[in-house]
N, C-alpha and C positions, 0 to 999 in steps of 0.2 A: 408790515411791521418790521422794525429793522431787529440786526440780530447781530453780533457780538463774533466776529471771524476768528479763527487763529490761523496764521500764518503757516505753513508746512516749508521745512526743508527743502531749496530749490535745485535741482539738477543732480540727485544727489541718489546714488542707485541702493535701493530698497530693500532687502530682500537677500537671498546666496548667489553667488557670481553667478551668471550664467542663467537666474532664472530670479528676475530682478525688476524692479517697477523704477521710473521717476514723474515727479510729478515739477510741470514748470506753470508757475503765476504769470499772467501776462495779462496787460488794460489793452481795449477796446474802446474807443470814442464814438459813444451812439445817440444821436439828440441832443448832444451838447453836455452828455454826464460821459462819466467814467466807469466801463464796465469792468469788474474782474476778472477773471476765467481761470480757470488750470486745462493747460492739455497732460494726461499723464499718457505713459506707455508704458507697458509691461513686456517681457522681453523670455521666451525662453518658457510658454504657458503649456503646461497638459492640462487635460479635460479630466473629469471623472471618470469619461468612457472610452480614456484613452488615446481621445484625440489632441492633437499637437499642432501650437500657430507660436511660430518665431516672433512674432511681434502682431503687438495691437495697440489700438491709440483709442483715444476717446476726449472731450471734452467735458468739463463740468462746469456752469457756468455758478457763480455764488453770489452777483449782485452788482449792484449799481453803489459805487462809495460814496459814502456818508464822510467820515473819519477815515483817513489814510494813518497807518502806522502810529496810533497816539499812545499807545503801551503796552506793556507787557503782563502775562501772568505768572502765577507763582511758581510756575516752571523756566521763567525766562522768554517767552513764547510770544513773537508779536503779535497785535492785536490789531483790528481795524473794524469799523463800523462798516454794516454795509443793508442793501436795501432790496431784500427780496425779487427777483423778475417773475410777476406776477399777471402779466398782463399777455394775454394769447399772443394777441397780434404781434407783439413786443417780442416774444417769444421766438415764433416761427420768424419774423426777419434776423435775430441777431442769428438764431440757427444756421439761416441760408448764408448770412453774413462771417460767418465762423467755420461755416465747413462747405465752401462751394463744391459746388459739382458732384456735390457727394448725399449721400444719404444723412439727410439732416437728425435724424433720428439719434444720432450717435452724438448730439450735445446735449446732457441734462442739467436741468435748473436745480440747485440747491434753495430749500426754502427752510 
């Protein structure tokens, strides 16, 4: 079932200097659609228990597009239709396909 995106701020650091996020939108061509993604990074992270990682990265995957950029909301905020990745198999290769060589783990599906 599809779902109603809103666009986030691109490259754009998050957060107090120095301990700060950005998040970047970037398509994927898989089976002949168009997949969305964000890689975001955080920069500058403590733990609650005091531990400390200068950077981390991660992927969130949001979907297969439906509607690319067809409008905005009452915030000004683009908009785009997009189409759940619900499918295992589907899943696990864009994974491998997204984050090679590495622990696929680290890309989540938005539903």
């Amino acid at each position: 079932m599809a779902y109603v995106y809103t666009h986030v701020p691109q490259n754009e650091a998050i957060g107090a200097e120095g301990r700060h996020y950005t998040i970047t939108e970037k398509m994927l061509e898989y089976l002949g659609r168009k997949v969305l993604y964000q890689y975001t990074e955080a920069f500058g992270v403590t733990t609650c228990c005091g531990g400390y990682a200068g950077h981390i990265g991660g992927i969130n995957v949001a979907g297969y597009v439906l509607r690319w950029k067809y409008g905005t909301n009452d915030k000004g905020e683009t908009l785009s239709e997009i189409e759940p990745v619900t499918n295992v198999e589907e899943q696990q290769a864009l994974g491998k396909l997204l984050w090679s060589g590495c622990d696929s783990s680290r890309v989540n599906f938005l539903q």
